[in-house]
VEXTIKOL-898803 format. One record per atom (N, C-alpha, C, O): residue number from 1; residue in three letters; atom name; x, y, z. Coordinates in nm, 4 decimals, padded with zeros to 6 digits, m for minus. Atoms other than C-alpha are relative to their C-alpha. Last residue first. Layout:
[node NUM, "ALA", "CA", [X, Y, Z]] ...
REM end
This chain:
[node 88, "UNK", "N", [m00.0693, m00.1101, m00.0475]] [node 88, "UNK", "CA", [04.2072, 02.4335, 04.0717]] [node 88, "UNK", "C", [00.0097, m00.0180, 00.1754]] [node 88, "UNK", "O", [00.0669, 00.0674, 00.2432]] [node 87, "UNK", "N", [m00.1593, 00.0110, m00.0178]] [node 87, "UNK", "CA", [04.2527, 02.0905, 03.8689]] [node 87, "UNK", "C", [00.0288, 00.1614, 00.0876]] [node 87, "UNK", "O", [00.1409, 00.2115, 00.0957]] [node 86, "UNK", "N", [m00.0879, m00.0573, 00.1580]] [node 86, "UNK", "CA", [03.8994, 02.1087, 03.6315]] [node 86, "UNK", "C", [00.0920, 00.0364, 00.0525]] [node 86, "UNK", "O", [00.1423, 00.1282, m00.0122]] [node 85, "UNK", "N", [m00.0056, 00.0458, 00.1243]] [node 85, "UNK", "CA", [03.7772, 01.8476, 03.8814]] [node 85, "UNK", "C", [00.0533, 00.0444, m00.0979]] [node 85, "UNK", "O", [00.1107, m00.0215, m00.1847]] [node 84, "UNK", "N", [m00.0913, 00.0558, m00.0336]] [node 84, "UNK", "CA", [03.8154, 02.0740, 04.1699]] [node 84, "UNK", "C", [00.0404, m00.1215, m00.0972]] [node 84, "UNK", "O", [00.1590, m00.1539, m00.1029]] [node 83, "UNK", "N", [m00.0715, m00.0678, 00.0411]] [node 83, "UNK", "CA", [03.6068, 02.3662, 03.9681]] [node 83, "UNK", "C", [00.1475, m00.1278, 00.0601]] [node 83, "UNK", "O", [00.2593, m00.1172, 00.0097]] [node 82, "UNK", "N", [m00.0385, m00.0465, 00.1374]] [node 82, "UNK", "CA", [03.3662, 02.1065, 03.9193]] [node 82, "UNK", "C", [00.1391, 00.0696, m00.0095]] [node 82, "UNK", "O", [00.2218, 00.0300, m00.0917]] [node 81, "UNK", "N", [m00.0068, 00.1751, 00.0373]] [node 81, "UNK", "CA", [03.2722, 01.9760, 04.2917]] [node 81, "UNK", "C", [00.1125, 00.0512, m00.1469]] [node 81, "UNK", "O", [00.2354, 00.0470, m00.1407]] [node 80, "UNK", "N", [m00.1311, 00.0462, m00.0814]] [node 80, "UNK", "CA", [03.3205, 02.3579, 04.3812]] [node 80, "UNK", "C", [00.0483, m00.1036, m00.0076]] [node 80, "UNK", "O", [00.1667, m00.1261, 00.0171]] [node 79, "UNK", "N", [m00.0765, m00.0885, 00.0908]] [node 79, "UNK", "CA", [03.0281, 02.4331, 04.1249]] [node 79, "UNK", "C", [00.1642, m00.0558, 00.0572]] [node 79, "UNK", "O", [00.2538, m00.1076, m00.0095]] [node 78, "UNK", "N", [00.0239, 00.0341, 00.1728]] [node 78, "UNK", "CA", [02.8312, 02.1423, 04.2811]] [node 78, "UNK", "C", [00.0659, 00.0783, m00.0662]] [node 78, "UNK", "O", [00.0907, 00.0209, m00.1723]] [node 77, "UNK", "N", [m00.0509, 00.1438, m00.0154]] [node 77, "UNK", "CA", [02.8861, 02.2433, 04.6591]] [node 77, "UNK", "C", [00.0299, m00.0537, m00.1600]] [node 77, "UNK", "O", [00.1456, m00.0700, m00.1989]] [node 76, "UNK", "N", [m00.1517, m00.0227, m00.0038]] [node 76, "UNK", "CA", [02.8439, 02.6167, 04.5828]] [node 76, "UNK", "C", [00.0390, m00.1338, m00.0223]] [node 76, "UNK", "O", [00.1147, m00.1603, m00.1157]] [node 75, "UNK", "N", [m00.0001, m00.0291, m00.0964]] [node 75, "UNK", "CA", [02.4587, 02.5766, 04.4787]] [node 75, "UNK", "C", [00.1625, m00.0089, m00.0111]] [node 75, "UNK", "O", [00.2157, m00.0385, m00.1181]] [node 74, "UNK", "N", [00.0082, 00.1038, m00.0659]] [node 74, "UNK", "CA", [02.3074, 02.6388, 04.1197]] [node 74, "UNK", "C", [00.1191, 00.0037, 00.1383]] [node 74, "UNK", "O", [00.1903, 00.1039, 00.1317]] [node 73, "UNK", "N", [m00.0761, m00.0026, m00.1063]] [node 73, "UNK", "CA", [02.0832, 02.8504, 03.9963]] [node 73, "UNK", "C", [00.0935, m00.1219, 00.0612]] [node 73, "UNK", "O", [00.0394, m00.2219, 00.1085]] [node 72, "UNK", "N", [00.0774, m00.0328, m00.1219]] [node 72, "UNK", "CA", [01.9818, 02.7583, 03.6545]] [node 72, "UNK", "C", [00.1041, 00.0531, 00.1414]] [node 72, "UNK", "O", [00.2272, 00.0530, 00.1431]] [node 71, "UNK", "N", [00.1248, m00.0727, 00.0138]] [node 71, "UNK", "CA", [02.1780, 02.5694, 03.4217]] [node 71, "UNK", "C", [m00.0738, 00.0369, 00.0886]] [node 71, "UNK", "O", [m00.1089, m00.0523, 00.1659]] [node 70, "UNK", "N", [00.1163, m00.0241, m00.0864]] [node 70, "UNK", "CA", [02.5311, 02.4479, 03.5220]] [node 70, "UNK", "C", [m00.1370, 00.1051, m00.0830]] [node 70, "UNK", "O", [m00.1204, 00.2195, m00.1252]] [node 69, "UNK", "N", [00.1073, m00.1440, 00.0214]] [node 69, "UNK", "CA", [02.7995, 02.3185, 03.2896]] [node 69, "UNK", "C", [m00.1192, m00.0114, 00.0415]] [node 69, "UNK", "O", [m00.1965, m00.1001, 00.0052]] [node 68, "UNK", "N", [00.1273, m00.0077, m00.0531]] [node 68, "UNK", "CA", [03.0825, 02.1101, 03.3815]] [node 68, "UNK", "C", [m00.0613, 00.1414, m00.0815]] [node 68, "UNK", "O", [m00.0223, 00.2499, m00.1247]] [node 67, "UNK", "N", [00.0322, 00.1343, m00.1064]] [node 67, "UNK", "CA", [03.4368, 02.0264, 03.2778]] [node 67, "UNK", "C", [m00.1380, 00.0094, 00.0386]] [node 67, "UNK", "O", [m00.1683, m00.1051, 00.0721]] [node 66, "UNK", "N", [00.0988, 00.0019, m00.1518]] [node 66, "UNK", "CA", [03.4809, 02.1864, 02.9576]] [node 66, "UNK", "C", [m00.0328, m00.1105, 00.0862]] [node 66, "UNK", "O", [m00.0650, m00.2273, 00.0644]] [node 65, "UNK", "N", [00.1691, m00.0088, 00.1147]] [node 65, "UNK", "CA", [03.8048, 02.2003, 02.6991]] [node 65, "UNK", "C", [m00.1416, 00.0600, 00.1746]] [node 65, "UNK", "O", [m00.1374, 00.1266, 00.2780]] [node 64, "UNK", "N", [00.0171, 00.1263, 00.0828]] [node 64, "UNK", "CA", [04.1464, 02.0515, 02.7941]] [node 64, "UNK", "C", [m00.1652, 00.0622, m00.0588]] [node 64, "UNK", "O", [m00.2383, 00.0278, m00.1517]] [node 63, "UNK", "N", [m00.0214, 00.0053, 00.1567]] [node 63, "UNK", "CA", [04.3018, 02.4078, 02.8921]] [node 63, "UNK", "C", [m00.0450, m00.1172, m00.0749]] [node 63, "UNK", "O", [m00.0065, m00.1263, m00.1914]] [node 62, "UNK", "N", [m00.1421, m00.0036, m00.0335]] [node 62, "UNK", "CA", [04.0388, 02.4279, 03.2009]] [node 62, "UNK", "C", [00.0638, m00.0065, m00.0983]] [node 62, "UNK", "O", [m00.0136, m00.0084, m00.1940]] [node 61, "UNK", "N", [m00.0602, m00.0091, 00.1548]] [node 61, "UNK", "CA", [03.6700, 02.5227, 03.1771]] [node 61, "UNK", "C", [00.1529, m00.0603, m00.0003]] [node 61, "UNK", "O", [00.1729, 00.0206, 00.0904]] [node 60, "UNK", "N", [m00.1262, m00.0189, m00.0679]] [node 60, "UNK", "CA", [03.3776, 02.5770, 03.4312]] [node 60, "UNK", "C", [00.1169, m00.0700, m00.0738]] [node 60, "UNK", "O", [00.0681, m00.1710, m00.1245]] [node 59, "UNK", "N", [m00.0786, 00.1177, 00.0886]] [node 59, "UNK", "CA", [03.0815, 02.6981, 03.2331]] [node 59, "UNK", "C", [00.1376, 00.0225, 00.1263]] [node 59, "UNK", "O", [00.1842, 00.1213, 00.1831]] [node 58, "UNK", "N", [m00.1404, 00.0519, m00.0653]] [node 58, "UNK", "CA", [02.7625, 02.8423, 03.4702]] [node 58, "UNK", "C", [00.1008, m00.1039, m00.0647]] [node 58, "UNK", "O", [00.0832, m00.2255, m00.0570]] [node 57, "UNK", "N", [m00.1066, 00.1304, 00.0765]] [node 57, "UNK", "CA", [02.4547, 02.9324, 03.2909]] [node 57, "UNK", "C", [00.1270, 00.0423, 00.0213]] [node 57, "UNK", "O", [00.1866, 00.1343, m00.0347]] [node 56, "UNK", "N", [m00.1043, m00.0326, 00.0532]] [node 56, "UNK", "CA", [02.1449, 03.1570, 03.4300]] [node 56, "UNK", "C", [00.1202, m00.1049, m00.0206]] [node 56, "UNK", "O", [00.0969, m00.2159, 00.0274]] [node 55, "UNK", "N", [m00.0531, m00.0973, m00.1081]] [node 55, "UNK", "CA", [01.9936, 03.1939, 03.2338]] [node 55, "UNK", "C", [m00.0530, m00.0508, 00.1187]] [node 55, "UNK", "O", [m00.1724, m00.0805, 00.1237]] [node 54, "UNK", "N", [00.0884, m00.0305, m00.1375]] [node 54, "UNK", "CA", [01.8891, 02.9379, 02.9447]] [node 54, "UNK", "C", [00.1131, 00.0952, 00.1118]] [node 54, "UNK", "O", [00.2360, 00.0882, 00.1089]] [node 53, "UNK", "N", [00.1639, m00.0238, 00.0928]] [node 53, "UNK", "CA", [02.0320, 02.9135, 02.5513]] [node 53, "UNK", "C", [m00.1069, 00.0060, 00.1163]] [node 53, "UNK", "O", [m00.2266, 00.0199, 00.0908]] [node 52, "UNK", "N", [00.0854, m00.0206, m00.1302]] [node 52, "UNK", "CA", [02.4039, 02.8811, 02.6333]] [node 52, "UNK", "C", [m00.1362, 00.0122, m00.0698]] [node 52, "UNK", "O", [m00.1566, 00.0233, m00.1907]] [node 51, "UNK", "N", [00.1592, 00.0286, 00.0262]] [node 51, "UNK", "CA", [02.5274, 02.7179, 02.3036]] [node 51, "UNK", "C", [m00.0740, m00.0016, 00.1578]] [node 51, "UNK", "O", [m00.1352, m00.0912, 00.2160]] [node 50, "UNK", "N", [00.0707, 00.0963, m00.0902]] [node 50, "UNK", "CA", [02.8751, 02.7798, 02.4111]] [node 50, "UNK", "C", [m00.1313, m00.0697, m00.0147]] [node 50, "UNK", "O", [m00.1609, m00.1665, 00.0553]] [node 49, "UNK", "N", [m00.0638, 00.0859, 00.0118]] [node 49, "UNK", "CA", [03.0095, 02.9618, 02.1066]] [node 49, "UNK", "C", [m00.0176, m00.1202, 00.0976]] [node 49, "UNK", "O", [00.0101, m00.2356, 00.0651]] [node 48, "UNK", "N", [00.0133, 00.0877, 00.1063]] [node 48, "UNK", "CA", [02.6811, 03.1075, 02.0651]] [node 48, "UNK", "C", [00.1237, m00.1026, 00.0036]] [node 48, "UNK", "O", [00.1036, m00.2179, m00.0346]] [node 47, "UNK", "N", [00.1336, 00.0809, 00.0105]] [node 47, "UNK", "CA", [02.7075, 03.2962, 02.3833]] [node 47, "UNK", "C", [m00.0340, m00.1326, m00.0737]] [node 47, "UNK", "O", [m00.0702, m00.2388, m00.0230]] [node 46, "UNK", "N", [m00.0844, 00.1274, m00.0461]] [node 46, "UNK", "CA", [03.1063, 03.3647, 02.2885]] [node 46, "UNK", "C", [m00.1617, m00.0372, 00.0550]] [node 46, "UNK", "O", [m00.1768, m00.1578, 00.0360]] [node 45, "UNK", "N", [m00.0940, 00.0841, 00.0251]] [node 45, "UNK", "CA", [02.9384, 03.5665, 01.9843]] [node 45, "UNK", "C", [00.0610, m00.1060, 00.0909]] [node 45, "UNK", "O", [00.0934, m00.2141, 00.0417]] [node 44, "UNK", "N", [00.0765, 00.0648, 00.0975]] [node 44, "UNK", "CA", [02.6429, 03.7354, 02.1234]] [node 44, "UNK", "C", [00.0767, m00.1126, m00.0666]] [node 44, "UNK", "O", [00.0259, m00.2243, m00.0762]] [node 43, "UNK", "N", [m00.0807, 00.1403, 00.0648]] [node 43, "UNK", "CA", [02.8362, 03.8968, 02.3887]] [node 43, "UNK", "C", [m00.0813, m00.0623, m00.0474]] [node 43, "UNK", "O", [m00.1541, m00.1090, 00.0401]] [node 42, "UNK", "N", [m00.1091, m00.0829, 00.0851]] [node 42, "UNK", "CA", [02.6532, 04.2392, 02.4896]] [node 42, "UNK", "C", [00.0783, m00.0717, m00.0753]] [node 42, "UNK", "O", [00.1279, m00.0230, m00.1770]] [node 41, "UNK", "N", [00.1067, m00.1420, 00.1294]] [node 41, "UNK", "CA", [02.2893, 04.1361, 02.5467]] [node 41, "UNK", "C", [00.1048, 00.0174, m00.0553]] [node 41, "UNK", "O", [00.1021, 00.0336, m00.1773]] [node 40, "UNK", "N", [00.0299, 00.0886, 00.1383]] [node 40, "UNK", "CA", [02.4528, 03.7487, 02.6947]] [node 40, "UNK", "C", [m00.0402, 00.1450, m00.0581]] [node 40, "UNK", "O", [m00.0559, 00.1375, m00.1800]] [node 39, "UNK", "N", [00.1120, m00.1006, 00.0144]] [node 39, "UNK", "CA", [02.6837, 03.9891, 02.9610]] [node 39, "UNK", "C", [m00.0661, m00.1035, m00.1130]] [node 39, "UNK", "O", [00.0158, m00.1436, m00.1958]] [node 38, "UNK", "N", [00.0723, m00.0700, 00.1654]] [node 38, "UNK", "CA", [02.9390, 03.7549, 03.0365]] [node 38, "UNK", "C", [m00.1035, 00.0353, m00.0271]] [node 38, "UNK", "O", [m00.1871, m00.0543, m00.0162]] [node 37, "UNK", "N", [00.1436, 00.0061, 00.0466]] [node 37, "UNK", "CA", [03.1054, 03.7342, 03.4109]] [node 37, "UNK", "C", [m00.0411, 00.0520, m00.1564]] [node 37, "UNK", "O", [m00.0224, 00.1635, m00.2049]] [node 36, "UNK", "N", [00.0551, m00.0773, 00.0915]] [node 36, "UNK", "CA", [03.4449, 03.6123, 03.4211]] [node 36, "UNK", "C", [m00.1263, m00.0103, m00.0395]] [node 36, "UNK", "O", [m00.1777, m00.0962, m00.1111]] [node 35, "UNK", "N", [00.1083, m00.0558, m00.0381]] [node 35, "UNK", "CA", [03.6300, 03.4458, 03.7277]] [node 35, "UNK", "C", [m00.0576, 00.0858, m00.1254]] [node 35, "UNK", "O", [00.0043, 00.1921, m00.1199]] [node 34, "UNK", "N", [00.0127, m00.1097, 00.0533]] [node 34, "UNK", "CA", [03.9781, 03.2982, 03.6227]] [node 34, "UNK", "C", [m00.2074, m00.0116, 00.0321]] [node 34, "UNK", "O", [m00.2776, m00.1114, 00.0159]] [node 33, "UNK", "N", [00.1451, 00.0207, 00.1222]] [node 33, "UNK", "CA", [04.0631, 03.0353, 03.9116]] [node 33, "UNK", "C", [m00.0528, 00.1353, m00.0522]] [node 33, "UNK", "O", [m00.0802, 00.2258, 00.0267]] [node 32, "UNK", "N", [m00.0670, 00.0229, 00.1418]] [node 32, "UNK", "CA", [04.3772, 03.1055, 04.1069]] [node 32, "UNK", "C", [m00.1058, m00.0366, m00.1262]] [node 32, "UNK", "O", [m00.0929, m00.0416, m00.2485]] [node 31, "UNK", "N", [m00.0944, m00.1187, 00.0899]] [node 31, "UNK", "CA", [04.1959, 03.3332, 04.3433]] [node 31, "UNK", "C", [00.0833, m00.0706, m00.0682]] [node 31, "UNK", "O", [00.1583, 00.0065, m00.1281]] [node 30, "UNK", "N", [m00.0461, 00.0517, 00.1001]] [node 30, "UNK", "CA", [03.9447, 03.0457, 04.4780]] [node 30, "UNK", "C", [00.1285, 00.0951, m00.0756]] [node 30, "UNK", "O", [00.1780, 00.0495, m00.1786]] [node 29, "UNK", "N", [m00.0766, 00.0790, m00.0320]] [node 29, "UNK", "CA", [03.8197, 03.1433, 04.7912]] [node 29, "UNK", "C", [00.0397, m00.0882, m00.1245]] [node 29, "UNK", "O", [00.0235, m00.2099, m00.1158]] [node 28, "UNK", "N", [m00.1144, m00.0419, m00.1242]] [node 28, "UNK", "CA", [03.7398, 03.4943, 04.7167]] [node 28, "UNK", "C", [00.0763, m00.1431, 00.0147]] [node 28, "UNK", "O", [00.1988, m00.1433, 00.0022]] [node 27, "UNK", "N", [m00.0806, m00.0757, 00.0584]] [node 27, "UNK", "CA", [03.5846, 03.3823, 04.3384]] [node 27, "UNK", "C", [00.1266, 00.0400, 00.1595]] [node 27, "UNK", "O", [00.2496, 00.0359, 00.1623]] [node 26, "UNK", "N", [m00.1365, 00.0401, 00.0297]] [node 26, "UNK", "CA", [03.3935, 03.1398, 04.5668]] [node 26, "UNK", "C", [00.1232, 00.0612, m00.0874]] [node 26, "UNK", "O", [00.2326, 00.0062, m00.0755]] [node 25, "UNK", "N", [m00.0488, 00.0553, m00.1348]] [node 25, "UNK", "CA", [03.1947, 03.3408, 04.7721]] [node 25, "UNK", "C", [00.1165, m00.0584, m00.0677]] [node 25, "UNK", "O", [00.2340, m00.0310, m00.0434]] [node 24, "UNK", "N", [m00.0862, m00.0901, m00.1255]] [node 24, "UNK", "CA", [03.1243, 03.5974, 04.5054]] [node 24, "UNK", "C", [00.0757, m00.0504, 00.0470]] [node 24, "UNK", "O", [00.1920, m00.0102, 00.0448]] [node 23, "UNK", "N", [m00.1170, 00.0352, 00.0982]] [node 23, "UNK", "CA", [02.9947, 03.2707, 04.2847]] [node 23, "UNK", "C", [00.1173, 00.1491, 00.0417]] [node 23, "UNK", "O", [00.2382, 00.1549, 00.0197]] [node 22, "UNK", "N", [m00.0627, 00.1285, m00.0164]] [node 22, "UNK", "CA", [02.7361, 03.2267, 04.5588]] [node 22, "UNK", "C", [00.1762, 00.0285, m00.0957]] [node 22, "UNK", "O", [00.2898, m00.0063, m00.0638]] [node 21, "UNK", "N", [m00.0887, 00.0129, m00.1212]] [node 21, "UNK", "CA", [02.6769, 03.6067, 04.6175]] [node 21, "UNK", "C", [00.0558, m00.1747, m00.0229]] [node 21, "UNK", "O", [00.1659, m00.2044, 00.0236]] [node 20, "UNK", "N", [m00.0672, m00.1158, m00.0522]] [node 20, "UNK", "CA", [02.5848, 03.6181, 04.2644]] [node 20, "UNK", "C", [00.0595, m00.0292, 00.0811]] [node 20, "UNK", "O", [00.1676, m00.0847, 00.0612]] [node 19, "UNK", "N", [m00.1928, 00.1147, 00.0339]] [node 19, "UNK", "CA", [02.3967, 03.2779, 04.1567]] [node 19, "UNK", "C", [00.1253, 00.1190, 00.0412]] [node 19, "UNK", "O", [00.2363, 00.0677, 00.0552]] [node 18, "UNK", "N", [m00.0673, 00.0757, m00.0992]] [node 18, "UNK", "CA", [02.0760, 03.5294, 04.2832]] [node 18, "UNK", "C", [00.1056, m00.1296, 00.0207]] [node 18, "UNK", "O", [00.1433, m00.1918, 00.1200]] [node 17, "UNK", "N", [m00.0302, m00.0521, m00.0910]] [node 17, "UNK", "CA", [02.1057, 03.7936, 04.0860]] [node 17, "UNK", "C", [00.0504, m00.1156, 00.1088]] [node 17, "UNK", "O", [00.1549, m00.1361, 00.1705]] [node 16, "UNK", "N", [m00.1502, m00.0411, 00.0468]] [node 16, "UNK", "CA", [02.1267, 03.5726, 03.7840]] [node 16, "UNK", "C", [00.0704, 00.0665, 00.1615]] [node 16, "UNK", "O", [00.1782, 00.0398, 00.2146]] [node 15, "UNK", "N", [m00.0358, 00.1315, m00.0686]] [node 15, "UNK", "CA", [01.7831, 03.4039, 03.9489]] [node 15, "UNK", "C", [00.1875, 00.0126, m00.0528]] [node 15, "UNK", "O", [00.2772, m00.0684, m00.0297]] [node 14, "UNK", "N", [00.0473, 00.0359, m00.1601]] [node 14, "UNK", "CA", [01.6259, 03.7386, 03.8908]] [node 14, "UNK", "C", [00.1130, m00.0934, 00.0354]] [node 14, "UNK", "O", [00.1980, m00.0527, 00.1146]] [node 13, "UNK", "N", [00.0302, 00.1145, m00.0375]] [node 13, "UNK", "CA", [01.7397, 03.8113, 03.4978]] [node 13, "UNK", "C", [00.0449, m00.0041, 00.1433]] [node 13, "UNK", "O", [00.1609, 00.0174, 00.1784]] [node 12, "UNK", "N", [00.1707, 00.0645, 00.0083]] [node 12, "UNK", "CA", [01.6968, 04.1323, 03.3555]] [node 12, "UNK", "C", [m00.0455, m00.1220, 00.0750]] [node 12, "UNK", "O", [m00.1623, m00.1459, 00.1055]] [node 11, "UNK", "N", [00.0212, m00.1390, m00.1681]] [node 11, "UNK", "CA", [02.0997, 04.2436, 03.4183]] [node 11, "UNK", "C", [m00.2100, m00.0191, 00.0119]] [node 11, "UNK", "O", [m00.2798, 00.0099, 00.1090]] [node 10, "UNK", "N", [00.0437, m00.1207, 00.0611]] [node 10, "UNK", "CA", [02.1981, 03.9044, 03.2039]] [node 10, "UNK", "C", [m00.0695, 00.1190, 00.1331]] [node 10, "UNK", "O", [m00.0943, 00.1125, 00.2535]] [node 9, "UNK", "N", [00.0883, m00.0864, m00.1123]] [node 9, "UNK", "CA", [02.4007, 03.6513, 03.3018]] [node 9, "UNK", "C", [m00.0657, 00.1009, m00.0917]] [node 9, "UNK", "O", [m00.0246, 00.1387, m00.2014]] [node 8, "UNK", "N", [00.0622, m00.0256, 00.1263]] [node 8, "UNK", "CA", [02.6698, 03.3856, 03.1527]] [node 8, "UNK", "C", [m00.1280, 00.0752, 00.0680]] [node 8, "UNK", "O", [m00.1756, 00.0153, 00.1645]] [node 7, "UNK", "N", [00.0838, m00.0179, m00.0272]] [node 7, "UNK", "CA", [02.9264, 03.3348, 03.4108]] [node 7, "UNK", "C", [m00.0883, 00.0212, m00.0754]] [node 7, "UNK", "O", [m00.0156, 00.0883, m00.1486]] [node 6, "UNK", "N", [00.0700, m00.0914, 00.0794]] [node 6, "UNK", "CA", [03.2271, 03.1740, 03.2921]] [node 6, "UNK", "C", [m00.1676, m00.0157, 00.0707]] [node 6, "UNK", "O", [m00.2282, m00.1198, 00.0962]] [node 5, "UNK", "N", [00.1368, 00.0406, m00.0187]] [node 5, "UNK", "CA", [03.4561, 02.9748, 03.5474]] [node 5, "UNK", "C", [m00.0545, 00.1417, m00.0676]] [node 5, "UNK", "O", [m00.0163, 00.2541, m00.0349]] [node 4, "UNK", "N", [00.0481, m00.1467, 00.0006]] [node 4, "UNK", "CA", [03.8401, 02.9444, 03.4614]] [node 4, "UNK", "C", [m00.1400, m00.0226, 00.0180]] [node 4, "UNK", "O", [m00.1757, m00.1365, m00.0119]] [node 3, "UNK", "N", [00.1238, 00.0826, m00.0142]] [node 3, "UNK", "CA", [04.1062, 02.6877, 03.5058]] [node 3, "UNK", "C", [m00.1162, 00.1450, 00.0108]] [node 3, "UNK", "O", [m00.0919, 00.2536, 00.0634]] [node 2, "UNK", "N", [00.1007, m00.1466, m00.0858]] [node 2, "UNK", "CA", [04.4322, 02.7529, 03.4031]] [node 2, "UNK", "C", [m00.1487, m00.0021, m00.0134]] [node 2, "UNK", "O", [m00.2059, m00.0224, m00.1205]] [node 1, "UNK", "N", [00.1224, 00.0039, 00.0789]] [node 1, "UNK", "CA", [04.6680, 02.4508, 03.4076]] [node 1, "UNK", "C", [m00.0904, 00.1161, 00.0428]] [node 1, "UNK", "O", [m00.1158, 00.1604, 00.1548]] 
REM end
C-alpha cells in the first residue's frame, strides 16, 4: 500500500516554515512514505481537490482515500500517529 503525506504550503507563510524541520524529520525516518510538498500559488487545482482553505495543511493518504488532515502547525507525534494508521 502506498502511503503518502501532502504538504500544502506557501513561501509567504511563517508557520509553513515552521511544519518544515518537523516533516524533514520524518521524511528521513520514513523513506517508504511519498513526501510531496504543494505550492497552493502554483497548484490551484489539487488545492481545490482537497478543499485546503488554511496554511498550513497536512494530508496523509494511502490507496483507500484519507487518513488524517492537519491544520496549522502540527507536532510529529500526531502526524506519525496518522502516517502509522495509513499502514507505513
Amino acid at each position: 500500500m502506498t502511503v503518502r503525506l501532502l504538504d500544502f504550503y506557501a513561501d509567504w507563510c511563517g508557520p509553513c516554515d515552521a511544519q518544515d524541520p518537523i516533516l524533514e524529520e520524518l521524511a528521513a525516518d520514513y523513506g517508504d512514505v511519498e513526501f510531496e510538498k504543494i505550492d497552493v500559488e502554483a497548484d490551484q487545482a489539487t488545492v481545490s481537490d482537497y478543499e485546503v482553505q488554511s496554511l498550513p495543511t497536512v494530508v496523509v493518504e494511502n490507496d483507500d482515500g484519507i487518513v488524517d488532515q492537519f491544520v496549522g502547525v502540527t507536532q510529529r507525534p500526531e502526524i506519525e500517529d496518522a502516517l502509522e494508521r495509513a499502514g507505513a
